[in-house]
C-alpha positions in Angstrom: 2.0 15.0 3.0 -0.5 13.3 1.3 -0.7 12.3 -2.9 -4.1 11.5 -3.7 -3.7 10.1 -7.7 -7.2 10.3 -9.4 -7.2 14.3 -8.5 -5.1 14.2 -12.1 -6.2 12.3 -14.7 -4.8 9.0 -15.7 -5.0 5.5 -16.9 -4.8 4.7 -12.7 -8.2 5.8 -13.4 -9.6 3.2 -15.6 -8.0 0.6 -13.2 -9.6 1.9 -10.0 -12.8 2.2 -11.7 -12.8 -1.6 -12.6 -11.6 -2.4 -9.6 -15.3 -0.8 -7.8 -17.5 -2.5 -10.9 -19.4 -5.2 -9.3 -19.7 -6.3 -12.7 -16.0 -6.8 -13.5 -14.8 -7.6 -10.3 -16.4 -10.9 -10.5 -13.7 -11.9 -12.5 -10.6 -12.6 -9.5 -7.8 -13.0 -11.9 -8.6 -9.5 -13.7 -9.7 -7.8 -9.9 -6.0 -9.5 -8.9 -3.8 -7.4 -12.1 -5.8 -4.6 -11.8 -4.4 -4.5 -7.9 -1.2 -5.3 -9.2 -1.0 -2.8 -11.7 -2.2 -0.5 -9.8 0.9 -1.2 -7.4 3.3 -0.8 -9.9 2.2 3.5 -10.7 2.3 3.8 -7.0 6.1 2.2 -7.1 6.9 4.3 -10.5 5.2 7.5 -8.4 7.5 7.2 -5.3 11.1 6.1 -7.3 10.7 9.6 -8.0 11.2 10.7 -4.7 13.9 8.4 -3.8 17.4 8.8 -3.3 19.5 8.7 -6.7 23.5 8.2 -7.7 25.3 9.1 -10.7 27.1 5.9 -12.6 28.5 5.3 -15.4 27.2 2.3 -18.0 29.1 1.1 -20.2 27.5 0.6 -23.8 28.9 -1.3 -27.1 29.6 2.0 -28.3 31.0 4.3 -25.2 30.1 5.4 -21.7 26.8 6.9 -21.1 26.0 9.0 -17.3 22.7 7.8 -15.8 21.0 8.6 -12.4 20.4 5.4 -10.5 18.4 4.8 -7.5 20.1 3.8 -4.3 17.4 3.6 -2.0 17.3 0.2 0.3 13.8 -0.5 0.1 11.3 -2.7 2.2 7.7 -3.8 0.9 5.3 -4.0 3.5 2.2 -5.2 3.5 -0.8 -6.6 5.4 -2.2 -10.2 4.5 -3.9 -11.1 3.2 -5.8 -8.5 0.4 -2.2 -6.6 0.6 -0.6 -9.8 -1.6 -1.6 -8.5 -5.5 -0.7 -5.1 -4.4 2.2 -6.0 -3.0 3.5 -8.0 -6.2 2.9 -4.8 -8.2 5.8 -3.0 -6.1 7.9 -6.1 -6.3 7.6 -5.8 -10.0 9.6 -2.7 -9.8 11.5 -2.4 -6.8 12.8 -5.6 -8.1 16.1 -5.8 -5.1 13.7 -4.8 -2.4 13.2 -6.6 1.1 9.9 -7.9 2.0 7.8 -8.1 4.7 4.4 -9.1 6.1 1.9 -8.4 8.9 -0.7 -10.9 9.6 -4.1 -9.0 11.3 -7.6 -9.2 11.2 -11.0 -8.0 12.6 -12.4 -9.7 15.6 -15.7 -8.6 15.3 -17.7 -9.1 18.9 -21.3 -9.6 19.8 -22.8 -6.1 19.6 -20.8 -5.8 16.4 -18.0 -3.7 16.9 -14.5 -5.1 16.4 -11.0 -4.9 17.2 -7.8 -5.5 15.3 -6.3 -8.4 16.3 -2.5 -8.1 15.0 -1.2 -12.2 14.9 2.5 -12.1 13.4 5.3 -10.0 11.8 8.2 -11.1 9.4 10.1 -8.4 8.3 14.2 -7.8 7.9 16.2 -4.9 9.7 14.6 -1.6 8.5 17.2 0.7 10.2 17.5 3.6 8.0 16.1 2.4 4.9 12.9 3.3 2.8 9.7 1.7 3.8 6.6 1.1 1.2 3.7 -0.1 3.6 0.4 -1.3 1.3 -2.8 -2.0 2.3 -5.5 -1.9 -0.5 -8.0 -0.1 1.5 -7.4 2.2 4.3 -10.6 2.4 5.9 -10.6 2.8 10.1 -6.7 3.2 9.7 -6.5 1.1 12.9 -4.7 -1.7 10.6 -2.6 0.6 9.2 -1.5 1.8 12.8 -0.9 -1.5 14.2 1.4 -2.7 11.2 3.0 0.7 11.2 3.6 0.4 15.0 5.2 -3.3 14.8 7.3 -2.4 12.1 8.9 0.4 13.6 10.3 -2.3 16.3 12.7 -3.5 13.8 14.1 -0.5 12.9 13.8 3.5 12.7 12.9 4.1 8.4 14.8 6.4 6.5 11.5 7.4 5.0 8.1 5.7 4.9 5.7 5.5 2.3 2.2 4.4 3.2 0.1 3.4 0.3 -3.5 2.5 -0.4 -5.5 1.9 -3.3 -8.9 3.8 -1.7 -8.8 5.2 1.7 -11.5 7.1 3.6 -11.2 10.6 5.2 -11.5 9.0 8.8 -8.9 6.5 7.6 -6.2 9.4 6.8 -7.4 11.0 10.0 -6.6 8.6 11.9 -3.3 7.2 10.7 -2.3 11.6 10.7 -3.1 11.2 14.5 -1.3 8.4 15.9 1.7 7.9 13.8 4.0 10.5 13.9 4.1 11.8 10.3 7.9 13.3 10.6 9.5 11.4 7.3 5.9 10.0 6.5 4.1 10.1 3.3 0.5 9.2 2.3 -0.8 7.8 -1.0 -3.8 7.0 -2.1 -5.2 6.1 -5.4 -8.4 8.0 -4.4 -11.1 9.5 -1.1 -13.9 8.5 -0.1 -16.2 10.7 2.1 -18.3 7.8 4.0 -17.4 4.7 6.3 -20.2 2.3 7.7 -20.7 1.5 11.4 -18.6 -1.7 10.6 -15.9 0.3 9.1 -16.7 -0.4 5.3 -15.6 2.5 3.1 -18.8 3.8 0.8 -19.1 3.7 -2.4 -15.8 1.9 -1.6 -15.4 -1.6 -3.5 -16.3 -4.5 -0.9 -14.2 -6.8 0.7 -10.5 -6.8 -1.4 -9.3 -9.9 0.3 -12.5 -11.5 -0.9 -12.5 -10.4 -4.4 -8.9 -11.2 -4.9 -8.9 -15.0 -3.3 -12.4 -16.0 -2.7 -14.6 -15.7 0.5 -13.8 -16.5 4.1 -15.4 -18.3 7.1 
């Protein structure tokens, strides 16, 4: 199943939309929230899918009956344009686990590239409900290899895989070669074009650049 956001109108809108102005995005510390807010919808959008509990709180004045979740929850993410988007999870899944997948492109002479997957630190996730972010979900290859090391640690209840902006190759790809039994696919919003060099179009750039600055 995939749960693409900006098909219904909302104020994840106006965030994604400042996210891609070259203009705004200038600004790091706004191009950072805006990521993180953007995280925290995603998390509101998937509690609702979770697992929930019936308990009974005790007020000043009596017992009230509330549905709480009781989903064990791991955030995933790749480093290191996955950090704000990550935070924005963390801000509501506020007892989850954590981990995080270092990987990058290795780009070679005649200009293709491979992903070159580095380290992995991540808890038991046997059973439990897995949130894996990425802020752009271009080739999908990244989104693969973090999926595929993950899995090592442990067989997910259910796994969520977000993005802020994915392309149709992207969500091609990662449909493919994951198996999507117990698999779910979010996106803030498709694009229709990817570059030679795997660049989504209109896209936004480079999130790991516009968040902490550029790279060698």
């Amino acid at each position: 199943m995939v749960h693409i956001l900006a098909q219904q109108n909302s104020l994840l809108n106006r965030f994604i939309a400042e996210l891609r102005d070259q203009k705004i995005q200038t600004d790091s510390m706004r191009f950072r929230r805006n990521m993180e807010r953007i995280g925290e919808i995603f998390a509101y959008e998937i509690s609702k899918h979770l697992s929930y509990k019936e308990k009974k709180i005790t007020t000043p004045l009596g017992v009230s009956k509330m549905s709480i979740p009781v989903s064990t929850i791991v955030n995933a993410t790749i480093l290191r344009a996955g950090l704000p988007f990550h935070n924005g999870f963390l801000n509501y899944f506020d007892d989850a686990e954590n981990a995080f997948i270092s990987a990058h492109r290795k780009y070679h002479k005649d200009g293709s590239f491979t992903i070159q997957f580095e380290h992995l630190s991540s808890p038991d996730i046997e059973g439990k409900t897995l949130v894996l972010s990425d802020p752009m979900l271009a080739s999908g290859a990244s989104m693969e290899i973090a999926y595929k090391a993950l899995i090592e640690r442990g067989k997910p209840k259910h796994t969520h895989i977000v993005t802020i902006i994915a392309s149709n190759q992207g969500i091609n790809h990662v449909k493919k070669h994951i198996n999507m039994k117990n698999v779910t696919i979010w996106a803030g919003d498709v694009d229709d074009e990817l570059t030679s060099k795997s660049y989504i179009v209109p896209g936004l750039g480079d999130a790991g650049d516009l968040a902490y600055g550029s790279k060698m």
